[in-house]
C-alpha positions in Angstrom: -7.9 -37.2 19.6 -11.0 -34.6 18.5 -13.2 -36.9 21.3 -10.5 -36.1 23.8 -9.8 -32.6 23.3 -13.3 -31.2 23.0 -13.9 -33.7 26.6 -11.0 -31.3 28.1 -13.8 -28.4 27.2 -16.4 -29.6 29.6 -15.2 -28.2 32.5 -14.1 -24.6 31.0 -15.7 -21.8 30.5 -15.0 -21.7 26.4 -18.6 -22.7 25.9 -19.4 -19.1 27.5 -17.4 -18.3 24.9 -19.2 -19.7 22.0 -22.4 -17.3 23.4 -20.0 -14.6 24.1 -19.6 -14.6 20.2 -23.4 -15.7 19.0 -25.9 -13.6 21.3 -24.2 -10.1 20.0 -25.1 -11.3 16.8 -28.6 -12.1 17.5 -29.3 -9.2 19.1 -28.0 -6.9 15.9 -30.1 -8.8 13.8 -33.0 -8.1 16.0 -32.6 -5.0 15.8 -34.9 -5.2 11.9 -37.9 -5.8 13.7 -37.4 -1.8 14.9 -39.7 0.4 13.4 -38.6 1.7 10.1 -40.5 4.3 7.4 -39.9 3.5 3.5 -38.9 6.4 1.3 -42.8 7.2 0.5 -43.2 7.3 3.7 -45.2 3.9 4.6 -44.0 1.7 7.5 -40.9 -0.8 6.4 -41.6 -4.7 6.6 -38.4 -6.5 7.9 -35.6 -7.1 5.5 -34.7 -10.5 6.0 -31.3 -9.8 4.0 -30.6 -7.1 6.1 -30.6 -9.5 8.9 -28.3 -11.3 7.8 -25.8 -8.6 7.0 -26.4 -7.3 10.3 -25.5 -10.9 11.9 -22.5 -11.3 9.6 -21.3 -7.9 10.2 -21.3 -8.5 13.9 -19.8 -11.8 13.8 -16.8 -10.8 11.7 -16.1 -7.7 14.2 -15.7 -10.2 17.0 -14.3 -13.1 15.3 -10.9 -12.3 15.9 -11.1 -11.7 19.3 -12.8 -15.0 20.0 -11.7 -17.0 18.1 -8.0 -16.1 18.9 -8.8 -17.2 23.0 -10.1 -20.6 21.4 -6.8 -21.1 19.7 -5.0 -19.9 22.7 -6.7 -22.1 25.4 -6.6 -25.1 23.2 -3.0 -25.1 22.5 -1.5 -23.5 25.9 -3.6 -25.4 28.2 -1.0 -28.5 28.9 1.7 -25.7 28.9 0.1 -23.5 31.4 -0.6 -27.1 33.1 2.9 -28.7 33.2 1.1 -31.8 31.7 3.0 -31.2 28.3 5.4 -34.2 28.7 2.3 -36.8 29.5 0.7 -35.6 26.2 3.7 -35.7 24.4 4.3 -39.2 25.9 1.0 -40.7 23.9 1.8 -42.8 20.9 0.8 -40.3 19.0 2.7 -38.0 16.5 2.6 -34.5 17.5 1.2 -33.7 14.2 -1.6 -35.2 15.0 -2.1 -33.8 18.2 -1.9 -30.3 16.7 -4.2 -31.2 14.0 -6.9 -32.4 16.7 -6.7 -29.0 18.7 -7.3 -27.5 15.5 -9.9 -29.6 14.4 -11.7 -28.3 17.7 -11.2 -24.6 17.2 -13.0 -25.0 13.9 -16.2 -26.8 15.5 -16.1 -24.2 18.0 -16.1 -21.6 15.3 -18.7 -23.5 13.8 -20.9 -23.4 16.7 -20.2 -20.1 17.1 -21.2 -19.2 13.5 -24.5 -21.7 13.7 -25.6 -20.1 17.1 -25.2 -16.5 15.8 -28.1 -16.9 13.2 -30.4 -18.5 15.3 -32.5 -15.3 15.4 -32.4 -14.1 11.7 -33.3 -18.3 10.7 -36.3 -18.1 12.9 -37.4 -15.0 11.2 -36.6 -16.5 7.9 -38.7 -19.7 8.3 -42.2 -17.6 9.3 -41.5 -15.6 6.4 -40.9 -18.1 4.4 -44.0 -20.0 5.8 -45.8 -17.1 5.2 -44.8 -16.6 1.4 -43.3 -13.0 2.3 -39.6 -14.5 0.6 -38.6 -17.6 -1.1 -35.5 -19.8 0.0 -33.1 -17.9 -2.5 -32.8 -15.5 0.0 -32.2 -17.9 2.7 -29.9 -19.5 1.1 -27.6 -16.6 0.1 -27.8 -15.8 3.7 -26.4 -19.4 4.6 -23.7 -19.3 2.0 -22.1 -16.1 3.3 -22.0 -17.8 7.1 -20.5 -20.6 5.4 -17.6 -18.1 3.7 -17.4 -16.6 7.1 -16.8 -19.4 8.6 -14.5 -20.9 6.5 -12.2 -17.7 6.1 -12.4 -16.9 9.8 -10.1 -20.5 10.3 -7.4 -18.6 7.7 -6.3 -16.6 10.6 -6.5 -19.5 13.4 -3.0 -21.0 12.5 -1.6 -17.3 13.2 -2.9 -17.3 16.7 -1.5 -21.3 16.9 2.0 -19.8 16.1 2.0 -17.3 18.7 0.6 -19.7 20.8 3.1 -22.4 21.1 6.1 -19.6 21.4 4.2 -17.7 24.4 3.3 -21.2 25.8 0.8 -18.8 27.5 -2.4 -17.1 26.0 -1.9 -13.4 26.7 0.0 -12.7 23.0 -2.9 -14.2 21.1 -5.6 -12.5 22.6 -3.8 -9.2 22.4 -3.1 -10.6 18.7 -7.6 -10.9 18.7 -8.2 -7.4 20.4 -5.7 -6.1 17.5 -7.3 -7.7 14.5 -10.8 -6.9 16.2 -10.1 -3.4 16.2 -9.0 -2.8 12.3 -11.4 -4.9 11.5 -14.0 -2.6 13.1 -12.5 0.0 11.2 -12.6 -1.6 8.1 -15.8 -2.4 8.0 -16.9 1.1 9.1 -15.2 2.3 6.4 -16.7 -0.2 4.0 -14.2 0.0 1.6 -13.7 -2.7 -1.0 -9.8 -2.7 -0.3 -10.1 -3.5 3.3 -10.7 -7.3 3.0 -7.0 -7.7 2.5 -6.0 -7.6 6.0 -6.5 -11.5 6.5 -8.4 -11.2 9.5 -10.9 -8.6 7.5 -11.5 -11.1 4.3 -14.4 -12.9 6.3 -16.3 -9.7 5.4 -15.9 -9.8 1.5 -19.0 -12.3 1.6 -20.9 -10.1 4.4 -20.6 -6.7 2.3 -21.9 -8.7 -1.2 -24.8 -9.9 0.8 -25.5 -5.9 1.9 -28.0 -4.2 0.2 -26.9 -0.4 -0.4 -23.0 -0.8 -0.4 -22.1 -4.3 -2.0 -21.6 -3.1 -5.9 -23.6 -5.8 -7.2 -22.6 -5.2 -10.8 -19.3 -6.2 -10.6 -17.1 -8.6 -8.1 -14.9 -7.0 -5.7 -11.4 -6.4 -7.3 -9.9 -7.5 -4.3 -11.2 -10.7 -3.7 -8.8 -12.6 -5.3 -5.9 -10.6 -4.2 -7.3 -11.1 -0.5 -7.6 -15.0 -0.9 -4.5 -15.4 -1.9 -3.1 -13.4 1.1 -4.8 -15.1 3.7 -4.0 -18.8 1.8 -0.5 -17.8 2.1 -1.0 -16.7 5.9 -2.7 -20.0 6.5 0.3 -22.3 4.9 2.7 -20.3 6.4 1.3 -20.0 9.5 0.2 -23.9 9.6 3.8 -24.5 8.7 5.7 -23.1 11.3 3.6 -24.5 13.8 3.7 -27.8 12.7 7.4 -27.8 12.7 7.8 -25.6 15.9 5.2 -28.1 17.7 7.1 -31.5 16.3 10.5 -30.1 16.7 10.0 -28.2 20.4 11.6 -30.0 23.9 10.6 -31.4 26.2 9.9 -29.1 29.5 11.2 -29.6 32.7 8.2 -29.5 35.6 6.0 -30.7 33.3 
């Protein structure tokens, strides 16, 4: 069922997509090797966890938007298609079927997350090559696009559910343009508060990873608050479109 629903992909333009959400990314993160002066006054070398924050930053400010057009597309397309019957015709439960499309929008937003540290990698491997850093960087670098990856799919059974009642994609990617825009905010503001708005906790692992703002001393008292908001948002979510996808009719036209 994955096989078959990322072959429906070919032909669409949701690998533009996938760029659409890496090469912003890349380019912030570039933008390190700009020249910079060090408090006494001596040229700055390039900070190779401030690229990283700089990628994650960018990615988590666009996330939503994207990633809520992958849900979209993926669940809507046999609606906006009249094909719904056929597919609901395989002998195949529909939980399953839901489960696959799913399945997909997570390797997309893996791709998506891979792709967007391309640039700060490269850089990381010269250094590294180079004996200006040692991997413990790197790897704190990886693990937060791990985290960011893995709390970015909290919100993706959100943008299911509005999905399969639409039938169409309009109301999830208003839902994205929405949860881009506070989380813009939020992470302008910086606060440590903001990561409870589910769609914002992707950033809790970007901001410890940052340099002058991140309290290093102490966790962020709202991390476990904010886990456990967006774990209920994800069951919740998850549920009703399970049940809402298994229970819905059949349409007529289709």
């Amino acid at each position: 069922m994955i096989y078959t629903e990322l072959l429906k992909l070919k032909s669409t333009k949701i690998p533009w997509l996938v760029l659409l959400g890496a090469i912003p990314a890349n380019l912030v993160a570039l933008f390190a090797f700009l020249p910079k002066i060090a408090p006494d006054g001596t040229p700055a070398g390039i900070d190779i966890q401030d690229m990283f924050y700089r990628q994650g930053m960018v990615l988590v400010m666009i996330a939503p938007s994207i990633f809520a057009l992958f849900t979209a597309y993926i669940i809507s397309r046999e609606y906006q298609e009249r094909t719904i019957n056929q597919l609901f015709s395989y002998p195949v439960s529909r939980a399953r079927i839901l489960s696959a499309k799913l399945a997909v929008v997570f390797i997309l937003i893996v791709m998506t997350t891979v792709l967007s540290c391309i640039a700060v990698l490269a850089a990381s491997l010269v250094k590294l090559l180079q004996g200006s850093i040692n991997f413990d960087i790197i790897w704190l670098g990886l693990k937060m696009n791990v985290w960011v990856c893995l709390l970015s799919f909290g919100t993706v059974p959100v943008a299911a559910a509005v999905t399969l009642i639409a039938k169409n994609v309009i109301p999830a990617a208003v839902l994205g343009v929405f949860a881009t825009i506070v989380t813009v905010i939020g992470e302008i503001g910086h606060g440590q508060g903001g990561i409870l708005f589910p769609w914002l906790t992707p950033y809790w692992p970007v901001r410890h990873l940052a340099q002058d703002i991140a309290d290093l001393a102490d966790p962020n008292p709202y991390a476990v608050p904010a886990l456990i908001i967006l774990s209920a948002t994800f069951v919740l979510s998850m549920a009703f479109s399970l049940i809402y996808y298994v229970r819905s009719d059949v349409h007529s036209g289709s």
